[in-house]
TORNU-965888 format. One line per field, with one value per residue (C-alpha): residue number from 0; x, y, z. Coordinates in nm, 2 decimals, always signed. Each point is the difference from the previous one (the first is absolute). Layout:
REM TORNU-965888
num [NUM  ...] .
px [X  ...] .
py [Y  ...] .
pz [Z  ...] .
REM end
This chain:
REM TORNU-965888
num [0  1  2  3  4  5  6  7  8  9  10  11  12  13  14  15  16  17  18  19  20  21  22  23  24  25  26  27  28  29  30  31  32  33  34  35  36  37  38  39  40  41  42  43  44  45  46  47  48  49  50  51  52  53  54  55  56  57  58  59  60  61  62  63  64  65  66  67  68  69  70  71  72  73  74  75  76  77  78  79  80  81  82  83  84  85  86  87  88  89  90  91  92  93  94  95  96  97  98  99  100  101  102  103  104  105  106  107  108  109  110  111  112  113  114  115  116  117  118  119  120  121  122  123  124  125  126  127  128  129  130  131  132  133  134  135  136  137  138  139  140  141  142  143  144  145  146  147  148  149  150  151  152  153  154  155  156  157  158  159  160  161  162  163  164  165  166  167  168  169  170  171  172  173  174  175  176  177  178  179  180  181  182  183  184  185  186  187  188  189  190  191  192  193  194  195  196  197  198  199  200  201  202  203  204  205  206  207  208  209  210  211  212  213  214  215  216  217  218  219  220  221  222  223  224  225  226  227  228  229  230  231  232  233  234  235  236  237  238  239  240  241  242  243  244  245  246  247  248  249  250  251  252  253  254  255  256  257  258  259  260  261  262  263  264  265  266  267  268  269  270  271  272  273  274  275  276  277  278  279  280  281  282  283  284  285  286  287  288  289  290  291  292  293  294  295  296  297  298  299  300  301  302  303  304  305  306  307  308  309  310  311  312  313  314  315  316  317  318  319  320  321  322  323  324  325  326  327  328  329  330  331  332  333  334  335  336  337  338  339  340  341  342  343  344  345  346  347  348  349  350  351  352  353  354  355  356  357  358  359  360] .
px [+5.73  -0.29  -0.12  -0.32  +0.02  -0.24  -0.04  -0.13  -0.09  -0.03  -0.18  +0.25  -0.21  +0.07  -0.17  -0.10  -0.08  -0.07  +0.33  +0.06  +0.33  -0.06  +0.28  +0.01  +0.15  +0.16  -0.03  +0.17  -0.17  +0.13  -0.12  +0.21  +0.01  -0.17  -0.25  +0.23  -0.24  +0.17  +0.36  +0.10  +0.38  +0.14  -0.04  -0.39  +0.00  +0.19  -0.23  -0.30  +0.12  +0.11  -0.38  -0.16  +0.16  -0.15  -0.35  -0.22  -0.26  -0.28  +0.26  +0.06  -0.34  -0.09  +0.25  -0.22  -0.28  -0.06  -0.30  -0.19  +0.05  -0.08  +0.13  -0.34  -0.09  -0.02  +0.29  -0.21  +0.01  +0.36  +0.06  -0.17  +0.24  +0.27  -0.11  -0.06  +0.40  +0.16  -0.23  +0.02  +0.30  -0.18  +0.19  -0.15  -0.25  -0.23  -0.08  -0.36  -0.14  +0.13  +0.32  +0.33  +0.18  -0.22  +0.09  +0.36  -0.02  -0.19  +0.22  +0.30  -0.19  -0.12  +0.33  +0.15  -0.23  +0.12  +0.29  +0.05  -0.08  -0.35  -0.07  -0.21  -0.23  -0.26  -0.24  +0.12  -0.12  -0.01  +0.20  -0.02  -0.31  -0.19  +0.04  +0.15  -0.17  +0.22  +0.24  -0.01  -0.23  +0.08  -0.21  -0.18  +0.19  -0.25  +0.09  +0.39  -0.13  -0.08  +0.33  +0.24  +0.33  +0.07  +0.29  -0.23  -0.16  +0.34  +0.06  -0.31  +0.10  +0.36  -0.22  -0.27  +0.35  +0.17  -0.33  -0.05  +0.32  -0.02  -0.33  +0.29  -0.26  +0.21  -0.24  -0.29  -0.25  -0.01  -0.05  -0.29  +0.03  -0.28  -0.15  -0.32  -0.17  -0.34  -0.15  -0.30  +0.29  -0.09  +0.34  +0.33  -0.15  +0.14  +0.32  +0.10  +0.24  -0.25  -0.10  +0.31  +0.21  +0.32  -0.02  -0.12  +0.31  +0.20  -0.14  -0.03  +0.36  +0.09  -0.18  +0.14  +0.41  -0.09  -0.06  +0.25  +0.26  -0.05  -0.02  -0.39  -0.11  -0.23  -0.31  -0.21  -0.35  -0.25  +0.18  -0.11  -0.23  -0.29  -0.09  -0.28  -0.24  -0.32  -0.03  +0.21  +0.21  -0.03  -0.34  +0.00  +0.17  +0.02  +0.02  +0.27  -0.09  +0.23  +0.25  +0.41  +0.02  -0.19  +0.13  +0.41  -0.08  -0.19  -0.01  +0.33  +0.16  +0.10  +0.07  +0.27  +0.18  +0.03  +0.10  +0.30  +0.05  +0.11  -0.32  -0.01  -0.31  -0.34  -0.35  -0.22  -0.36  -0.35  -0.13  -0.13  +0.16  -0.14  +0.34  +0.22  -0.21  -0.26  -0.14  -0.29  +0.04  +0.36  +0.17  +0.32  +0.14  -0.07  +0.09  +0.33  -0.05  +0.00  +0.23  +0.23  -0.03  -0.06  +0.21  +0.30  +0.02  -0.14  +0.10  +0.29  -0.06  +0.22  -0.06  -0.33  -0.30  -0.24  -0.37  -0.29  -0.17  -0.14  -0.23  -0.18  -0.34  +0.17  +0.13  -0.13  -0.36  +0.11  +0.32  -0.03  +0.30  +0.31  -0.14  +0.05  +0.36  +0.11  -0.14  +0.19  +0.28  -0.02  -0.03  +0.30  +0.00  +0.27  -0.24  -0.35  -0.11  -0.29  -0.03  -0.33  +0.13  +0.39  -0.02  -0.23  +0.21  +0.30  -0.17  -0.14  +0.30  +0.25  -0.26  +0.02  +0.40  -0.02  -0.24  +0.12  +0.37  +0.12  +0.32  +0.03  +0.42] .
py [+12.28  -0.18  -0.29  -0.15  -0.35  -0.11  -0.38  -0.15  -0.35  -0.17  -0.31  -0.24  -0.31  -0.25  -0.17  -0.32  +0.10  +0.35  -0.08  +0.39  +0.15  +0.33  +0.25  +0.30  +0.32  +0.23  +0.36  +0.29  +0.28  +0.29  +0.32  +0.17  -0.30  -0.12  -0.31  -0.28  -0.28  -0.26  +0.08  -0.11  -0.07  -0.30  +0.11  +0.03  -0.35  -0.13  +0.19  -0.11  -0.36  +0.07  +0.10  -0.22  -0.32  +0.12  +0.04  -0.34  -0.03  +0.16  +0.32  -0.04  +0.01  +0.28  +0.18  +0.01  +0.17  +0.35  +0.17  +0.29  +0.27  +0.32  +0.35  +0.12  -0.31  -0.03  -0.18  -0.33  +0.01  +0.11  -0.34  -0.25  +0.11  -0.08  -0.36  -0.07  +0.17  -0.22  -0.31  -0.07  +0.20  +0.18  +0.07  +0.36  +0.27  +0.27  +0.29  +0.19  +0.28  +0.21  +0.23  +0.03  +0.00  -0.24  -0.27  +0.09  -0.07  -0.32  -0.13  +0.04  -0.15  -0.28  -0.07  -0.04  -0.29  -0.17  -0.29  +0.12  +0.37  +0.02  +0.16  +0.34  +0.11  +0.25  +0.04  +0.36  +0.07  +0.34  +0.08  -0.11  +0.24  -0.31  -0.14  +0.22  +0.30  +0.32  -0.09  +0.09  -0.08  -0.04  +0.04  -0.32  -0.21  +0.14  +0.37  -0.13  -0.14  +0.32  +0.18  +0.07  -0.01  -0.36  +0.09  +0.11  -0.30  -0.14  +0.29  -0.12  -0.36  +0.13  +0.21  -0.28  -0.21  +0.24  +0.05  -0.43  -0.06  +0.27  -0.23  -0.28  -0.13  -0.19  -0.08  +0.18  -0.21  +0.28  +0.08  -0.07  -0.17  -0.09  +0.15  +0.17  -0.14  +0.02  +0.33  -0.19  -0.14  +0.06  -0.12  +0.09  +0.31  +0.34  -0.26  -0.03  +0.24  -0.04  -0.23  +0.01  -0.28  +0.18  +0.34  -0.30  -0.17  +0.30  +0.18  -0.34  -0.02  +0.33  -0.04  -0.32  +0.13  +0.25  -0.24  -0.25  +0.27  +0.16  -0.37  -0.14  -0.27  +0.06  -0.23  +0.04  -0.11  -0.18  -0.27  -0.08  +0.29  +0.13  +0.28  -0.14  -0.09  +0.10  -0.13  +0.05  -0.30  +0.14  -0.15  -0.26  -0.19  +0.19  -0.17  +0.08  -0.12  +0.06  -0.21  -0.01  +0.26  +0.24  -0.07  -0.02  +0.38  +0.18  -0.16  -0.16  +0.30  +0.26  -0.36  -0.12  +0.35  +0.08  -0.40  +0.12  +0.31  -0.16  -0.06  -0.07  -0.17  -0.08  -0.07  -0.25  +0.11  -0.18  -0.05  -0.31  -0.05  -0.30  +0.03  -0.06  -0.20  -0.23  -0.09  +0.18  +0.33  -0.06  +0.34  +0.09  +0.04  -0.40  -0.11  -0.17  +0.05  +0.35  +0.08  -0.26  -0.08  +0.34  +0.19  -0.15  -0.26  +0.19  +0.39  -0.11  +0.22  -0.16  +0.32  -0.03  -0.10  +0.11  -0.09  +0.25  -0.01  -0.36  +0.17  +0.15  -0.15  -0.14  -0.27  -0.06  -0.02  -0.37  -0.07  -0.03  +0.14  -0.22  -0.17  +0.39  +0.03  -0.35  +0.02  +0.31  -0.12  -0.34  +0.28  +0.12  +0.35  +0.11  +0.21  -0.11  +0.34  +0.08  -0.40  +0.01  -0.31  +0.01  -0.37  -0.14  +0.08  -0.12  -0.37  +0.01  +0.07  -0.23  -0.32  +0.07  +0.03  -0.31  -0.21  +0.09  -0.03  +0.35  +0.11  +0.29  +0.08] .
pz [+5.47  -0.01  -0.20  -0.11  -0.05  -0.28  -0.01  -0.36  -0.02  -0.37  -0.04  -0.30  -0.11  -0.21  -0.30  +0.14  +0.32  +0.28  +0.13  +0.19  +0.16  +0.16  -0.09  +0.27  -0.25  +0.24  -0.13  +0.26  -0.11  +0.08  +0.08  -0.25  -0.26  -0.30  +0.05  -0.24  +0.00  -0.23  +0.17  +0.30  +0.18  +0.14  +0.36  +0.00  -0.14  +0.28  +0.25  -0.18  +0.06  +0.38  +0.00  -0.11  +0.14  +0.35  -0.17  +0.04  -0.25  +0.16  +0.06  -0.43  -0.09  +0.23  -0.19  -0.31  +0.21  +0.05  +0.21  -0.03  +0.28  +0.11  +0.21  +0.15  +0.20  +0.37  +0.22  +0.02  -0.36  -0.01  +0.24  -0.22  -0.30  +0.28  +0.06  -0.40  -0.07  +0.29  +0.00  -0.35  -0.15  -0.31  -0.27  -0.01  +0.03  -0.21  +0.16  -0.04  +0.15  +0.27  +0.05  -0.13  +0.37  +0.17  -0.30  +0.05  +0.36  -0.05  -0.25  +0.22  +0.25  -0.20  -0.18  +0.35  +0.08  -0.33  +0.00  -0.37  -0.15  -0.20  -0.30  +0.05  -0.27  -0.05  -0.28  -0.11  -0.32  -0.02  +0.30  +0.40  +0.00  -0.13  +0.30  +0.31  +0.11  +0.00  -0.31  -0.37  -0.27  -0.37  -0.29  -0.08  -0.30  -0.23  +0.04  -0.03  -0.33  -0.17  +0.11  -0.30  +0.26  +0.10  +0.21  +0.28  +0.03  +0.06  +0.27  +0.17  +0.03  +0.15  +0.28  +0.10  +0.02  +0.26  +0.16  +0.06  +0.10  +0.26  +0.18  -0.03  -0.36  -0.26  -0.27  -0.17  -0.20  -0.25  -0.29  -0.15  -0.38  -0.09  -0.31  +0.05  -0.32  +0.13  +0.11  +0.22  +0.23  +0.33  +0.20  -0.19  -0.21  +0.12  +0.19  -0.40  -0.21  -0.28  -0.25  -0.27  +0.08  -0.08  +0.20  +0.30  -0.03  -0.02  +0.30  +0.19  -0.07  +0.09  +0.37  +0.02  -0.02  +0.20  +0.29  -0.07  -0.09  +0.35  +0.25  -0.08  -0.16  -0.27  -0.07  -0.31  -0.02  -0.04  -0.24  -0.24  -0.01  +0.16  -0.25  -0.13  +0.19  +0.09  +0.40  +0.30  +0.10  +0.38  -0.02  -0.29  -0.21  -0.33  -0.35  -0.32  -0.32  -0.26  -0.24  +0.01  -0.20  +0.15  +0.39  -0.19  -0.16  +0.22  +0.36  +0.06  -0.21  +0.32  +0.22  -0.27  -0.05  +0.35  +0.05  -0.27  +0.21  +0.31  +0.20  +0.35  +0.08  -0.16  +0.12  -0.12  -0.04  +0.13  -0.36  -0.21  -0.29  -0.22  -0.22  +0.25  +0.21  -0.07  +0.34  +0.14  +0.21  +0.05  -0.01  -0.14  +0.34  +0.04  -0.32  -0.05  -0.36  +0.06  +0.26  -0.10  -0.35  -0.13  +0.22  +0.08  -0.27  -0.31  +0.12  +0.19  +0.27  +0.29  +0.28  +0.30  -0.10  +0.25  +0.03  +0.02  +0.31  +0.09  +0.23  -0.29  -0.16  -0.33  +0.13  +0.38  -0.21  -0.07  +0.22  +0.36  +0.25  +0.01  -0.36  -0.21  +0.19  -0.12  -0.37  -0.02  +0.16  -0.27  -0.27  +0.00  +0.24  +0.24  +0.19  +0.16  +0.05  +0.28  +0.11  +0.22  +0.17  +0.08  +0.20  -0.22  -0.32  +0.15  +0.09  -0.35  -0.20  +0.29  -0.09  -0.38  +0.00  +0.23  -0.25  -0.32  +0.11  -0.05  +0.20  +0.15  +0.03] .
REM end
């Protein structure tokens, strides 16, 4: 039977200082199994450990790191992803356009080049069809929102499950939570079950077991929430003013109950929050008082916490490659999603650990 190894590396820091010990979690999931991603036996610790006492701290970082990839490329392209996956020992990719058997054959092909298994995503919102010719589409979130039968949404996340872990995929950065609070929002919009915060967490939640109960991990997004806003954070940096209680009833509302639910994973948005963060067009996905502070610490949420693209214009508007990997690494995140510089991240984030003292075990 086959396993997919899924490696999750937590960042602990003290009071006083950023003193960091990377923890690999090894989860086996199964093709048959649930995703359990608080729980996990004494014999994946051990292996973690084997593991991770031949990495050197270049190999560690890399870990953190995942690329963006795609099935409809040519072979020179196909041998560049080769050099990046053996040279520099990625911790895993994300899949874009092309075909479901072509990524299946790449992904055995690239995981064969790999000294440890990556991690395999694929943005599949409403199905692989929003990615990979030839598959099935779902209706958007929004059509989902005005259904009166829940239990369907929860027999679509069981298919797109099945349907990923047959291209060898192990985690879907799906659903979508934000609430779509503002009709003039040109990027999350039709991607939203609607704007009522509890039939959003209820269908979120619903999608969300119907992964994880079937062998994917789930990741909600775009924390804290990307609902309302009136600009695209593929091409800017868009702004969130509101108070505490605002963001603590309405935004953070579908985050916290699918957080109780038994959430997966959870991706930070490219937004700029003055609340949270008071220095200038830093987004959430940068912030340590967001990632950290307000997820883990505050929500307790203890599961992946992946970043939104840092090849999109919210952040690289004001962060240059290797800089945007290592202030979302200092953040808090487990996952540096689309790095546009793999060697330049990994120097960046080796001579910070190296400065500021922070182990990597």
């Amino acid at each position: 039977m086959t396993f997919f190894i899924f490696l999750h590396l937590k960042k602990r820091r003290t009071m006083k200082h950023l003193g960091t010990t990377f923890i690999l979690t090894l989860l086996f999931v199964l093709s048959l199994s649930a995703v359990k991603a608080q729980h996990t036996d004494d014999k994946c610790h051990i292996w973690v450990d084997s593991v991770m006492n031949e990495l050197s701290t270049d190999d560690k970082i890399a870990q953190l790191i995942s690329i963006r990839t795609y099935s409809n490329k040519d072979e020179d392209y196909y041998k560049g992803i080769d050099k990046i996956v053996k040279r520099h020992k990625i911790g895993g990719l994300c899949f874009f356009q092309g075909g479901p058997a072509r990524q299946a054959e790449l992904t055995n092909r690239w995981q064969a080049l790999s000294d440890v298994p990556m991690l395999i995503a694929l943005d599949a919102e409403w199905g692989l069809g929003m990615r990979l010719d030839s598959t099935i589409s779902y209706p958007r979130q929004m059509t989902l929102g005005a259904i009166q039968n829940d239990s369907l949404i929860y027999q679509m996340g069981r298919d797109i499950a099945e349907q990923l872990k047959t291209i060898g995929t192990q985690i879907n950065f799906a659903p979508v939570a934000d609430i779509n609070s503002n009709p003039e929002n040109p990027v999350i919009n039709t991607r939203s079950f609607g704007e009522n915060r509890e039939k959003v967490a209820k269908k979120s939640i619903m999608y969300m077991h119907g992964l994880q109960n079937n062998g994917i991990i789930a990741t909600a997004k775009h924390f804290p929430g990307h609902g309302d806003t009136d600009s695209d954070s593929h091409h800017t940096l868009p702004v969130i003013i509101h108070n505490k209680q605002r963001m603590d009833s309405l935004e953070l509302y579908p985050f916290k109950a699918m957080i109780d639910a038994g959430l997966g994973g959870i991706m930070t948005a490219h937004l700029y929050i003055p609340l949270y963060e008071q220095r200038e067009n830093r987004a959430s996905t940068l912030s340590n008082n967001i990632v950290t502070g307000l997820l883990s610490d505050s929500l307790g949420f203890d599961g992946l916490k992946v970043t939104d693209a840092l090849d999109m214009s919210g952040v690289t508007k004001y962060f240059k490659p290797g800089e945007t990997e290592l202030e979302a690494y200092k953040a808090g995140n487990d996952i540096l999603l689309l790095a546009l510089d793999v060697p330049k991240a990994i120097r960046k984030i080796k001579h910070f650990v190296k400065e500021s003292d922070e182990g990597l075990a």
